[in-house]
C-alpha positions as CSV (number, residue, x, y, z in Angstrom):
1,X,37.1,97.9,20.4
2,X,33.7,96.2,19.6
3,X,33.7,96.3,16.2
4,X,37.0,94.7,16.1
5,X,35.9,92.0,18.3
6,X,32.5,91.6,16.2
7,X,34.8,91.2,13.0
8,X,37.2,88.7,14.5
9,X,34.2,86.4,14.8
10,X,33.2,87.0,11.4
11,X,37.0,86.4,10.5
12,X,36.9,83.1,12.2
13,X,33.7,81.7,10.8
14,X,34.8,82.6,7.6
15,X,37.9,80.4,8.0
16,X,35.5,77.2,9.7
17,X,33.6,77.8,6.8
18,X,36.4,77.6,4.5
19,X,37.3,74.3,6.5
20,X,33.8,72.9,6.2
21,X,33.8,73.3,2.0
22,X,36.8,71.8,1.6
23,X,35.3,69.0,3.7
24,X,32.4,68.6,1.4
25,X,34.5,69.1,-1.9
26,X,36.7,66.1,-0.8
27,X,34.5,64.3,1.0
28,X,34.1,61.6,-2.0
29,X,38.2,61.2,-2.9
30,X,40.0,58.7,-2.2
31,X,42.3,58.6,1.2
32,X,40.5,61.5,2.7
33,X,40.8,62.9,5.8
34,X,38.2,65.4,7.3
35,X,39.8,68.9,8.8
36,X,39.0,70.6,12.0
37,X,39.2,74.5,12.9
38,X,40.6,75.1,16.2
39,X,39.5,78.5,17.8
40,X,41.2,80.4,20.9
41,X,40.6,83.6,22.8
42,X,42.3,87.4,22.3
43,X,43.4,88.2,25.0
44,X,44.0,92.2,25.8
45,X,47.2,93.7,27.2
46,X,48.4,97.1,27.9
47,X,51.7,98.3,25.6
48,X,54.0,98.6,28.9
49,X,52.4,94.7,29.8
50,X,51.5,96.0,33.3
51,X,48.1,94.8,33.4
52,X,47.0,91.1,33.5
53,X,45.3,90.0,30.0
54,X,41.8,89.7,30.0
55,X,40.1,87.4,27.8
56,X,37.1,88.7,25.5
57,X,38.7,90.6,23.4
58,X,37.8,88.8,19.8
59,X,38.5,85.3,18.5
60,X,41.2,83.8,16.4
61,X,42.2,80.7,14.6
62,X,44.7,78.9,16.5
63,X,45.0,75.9,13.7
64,X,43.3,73.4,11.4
65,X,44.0,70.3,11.9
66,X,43.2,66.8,10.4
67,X,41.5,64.0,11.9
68,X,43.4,60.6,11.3
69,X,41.0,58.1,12.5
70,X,40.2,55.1,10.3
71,X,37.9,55.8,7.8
72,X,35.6,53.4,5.5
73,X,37.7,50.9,3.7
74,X,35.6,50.9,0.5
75,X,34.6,46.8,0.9
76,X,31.5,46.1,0.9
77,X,30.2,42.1,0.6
């Protein structure tokens, strides 16, 4: 079970990573919006769901999402 929660975390910096290029790819286009990635606990639960789910068991992605606040508006005088 450690090794899949060790490579859940490596799954989900890989994805913010992902995020973070795509920030810095687009950062200079017009009408850009920077991107977030949201992260959330596993949780662990028996097959007949008779024991209360314990957190700790990995890391996941639970979204990206985009930040809409105003940006720069290009004038400058």
């Amino acid at each position: 079970m450690a090794f899949t929660t060790a490579l859940s975390g490596v799954n989900a910096a890989q994805s913010d990573l992902d995020v973070i290029s795509n920030n810095i790819a687009n950062s200079s286009t017009t009408g850009f919006k920077t991107a977030r990635a949201e992260f959330g606990d596993v949780y662990a639960q028996s097959l007949l769901g008779t024991t209360t789910p314990t957190p700790g068991q990995g890391v996941k992605v639970t979204g990206i999402t985009q930040q809409f606040s105003q940006g720069d508006s290009g004038i400058h005088g």
